[in-house]
C-alpha positions in Angstrom: 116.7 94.4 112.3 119.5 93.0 110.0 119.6 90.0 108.4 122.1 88.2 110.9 119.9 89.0 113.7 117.0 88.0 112.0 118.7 84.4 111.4 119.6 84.8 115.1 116.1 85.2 115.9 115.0 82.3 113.9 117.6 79.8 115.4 116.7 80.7 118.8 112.9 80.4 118.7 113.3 77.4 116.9 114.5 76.0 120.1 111.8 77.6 122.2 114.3 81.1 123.1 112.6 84.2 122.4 114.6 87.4 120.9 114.6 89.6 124.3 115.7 93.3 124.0 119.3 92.5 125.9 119.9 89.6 123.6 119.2 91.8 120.8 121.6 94.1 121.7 124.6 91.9 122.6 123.9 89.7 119.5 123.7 93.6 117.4 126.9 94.4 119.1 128.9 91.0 118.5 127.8 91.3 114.3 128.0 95.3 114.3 132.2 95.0 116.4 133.3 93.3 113.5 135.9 91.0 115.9 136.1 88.8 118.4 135.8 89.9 121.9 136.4 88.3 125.2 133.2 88.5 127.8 134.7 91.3 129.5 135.0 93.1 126.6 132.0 92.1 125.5 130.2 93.4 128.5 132.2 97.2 127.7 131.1 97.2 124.4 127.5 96.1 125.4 127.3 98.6 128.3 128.7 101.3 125.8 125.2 100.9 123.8 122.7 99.9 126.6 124.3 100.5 130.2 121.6 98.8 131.5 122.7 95.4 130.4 124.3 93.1 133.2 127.6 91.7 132.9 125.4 88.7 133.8 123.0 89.1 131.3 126.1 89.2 128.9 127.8 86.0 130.5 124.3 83.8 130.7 123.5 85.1 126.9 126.9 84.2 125.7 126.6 80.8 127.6 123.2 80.1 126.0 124.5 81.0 122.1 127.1 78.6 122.6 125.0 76.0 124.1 122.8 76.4 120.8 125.5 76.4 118.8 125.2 79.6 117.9 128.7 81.2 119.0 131.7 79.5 119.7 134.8 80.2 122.1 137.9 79.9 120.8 141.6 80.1 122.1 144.6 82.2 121.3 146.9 81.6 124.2 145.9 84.8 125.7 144.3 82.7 128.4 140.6 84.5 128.1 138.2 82.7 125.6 136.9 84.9 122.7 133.9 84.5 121.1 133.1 83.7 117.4 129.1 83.9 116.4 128.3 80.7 114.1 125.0 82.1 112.7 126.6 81.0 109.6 127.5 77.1 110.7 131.0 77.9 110.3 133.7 80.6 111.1 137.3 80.9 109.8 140.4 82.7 110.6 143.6 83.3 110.0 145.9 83.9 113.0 149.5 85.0 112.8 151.6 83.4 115.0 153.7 86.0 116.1 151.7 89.4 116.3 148.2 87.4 117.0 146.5 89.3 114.6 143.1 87.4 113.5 141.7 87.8 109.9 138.1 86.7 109.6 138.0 84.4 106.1 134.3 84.6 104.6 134.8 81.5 102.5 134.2 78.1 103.5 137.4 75.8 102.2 134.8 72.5 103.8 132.4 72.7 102.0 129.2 70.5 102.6 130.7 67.4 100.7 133.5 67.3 102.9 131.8 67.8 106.2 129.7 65.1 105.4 132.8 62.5 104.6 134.2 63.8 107.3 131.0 63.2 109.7 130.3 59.5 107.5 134.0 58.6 108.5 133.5 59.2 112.2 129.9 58.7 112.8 129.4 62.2 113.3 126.7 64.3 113.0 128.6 67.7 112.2 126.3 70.6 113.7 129.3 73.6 112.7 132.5 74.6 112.6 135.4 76.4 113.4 138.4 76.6 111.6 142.0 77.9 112.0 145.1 78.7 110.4 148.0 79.6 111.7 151.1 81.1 110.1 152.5 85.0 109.6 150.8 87.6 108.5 152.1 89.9 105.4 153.6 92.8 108.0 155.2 90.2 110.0 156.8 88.4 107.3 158.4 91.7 106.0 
């Protein structure tokens, strides 16, 4: 088991969720896609490693990580939500405006300090986040 899922596994039993085999394999196969998928696609890549997993299995596991905080949708204007796991506490991307390409930033321009001003300011108690910028990619501004 790799570290992610191991932190997956942690996060879940921490809030009384055990690691079942499905929600191993669709957590595996969200880390192991390396992009952001909607359900649907989701569900193909899933069945393509374990055709015994249910589209609803996929749906109510993807629906429980983000009700634990542990995935996030997010919006493109494609209509369809994609997914985003937040094992992390935060996710970043860059996303060109006019070929919709979506470059996954590992750094986290926040920071602690400024999550908590941010969460003083409002009252907040800041549990993640997501974070976009939009502009043109390199082959698009060429």
């Amino acid at each position: 088991m790799n570290k992610r899922v191991e932190i997956l596994t942690e996060l879940l039993a921490a809030e009384g969720y055990r690691l079942t085999a499905a929600r191993q394999v669709i957590a595996e196969t969200m880390i192991n896609s390396g992009g952001h998928y909607s359900a649907d696609e989701l569900v193909d890549l899933v069945h393509q490693r374990t055709p015994g997993v249910g589209r609803m299995t996929v749906y109510r596991t993807l629906d429980l990580f983000c009700k634990l905080g542990l995935a996030r949708p997010f919006y493109q204007g494609t209509g369809a939500a994609r997914y985003a796991l937040m094992d992390a506490g935060h996710h970043h991307h860059l996303v060109c405006s006019s070929c919709g390409q979506i470059i996954e930033v590992d750094d986290c321009f926040l920071g602690s300090i400024k999550a908590k001003r941010i969460a003083d300011r409002f009252n907040f108690e800041v549990q993640g986040h997501l974070l976009e910028f939009y502009g043109h990619c390199e082959k698009c501004r060429s």
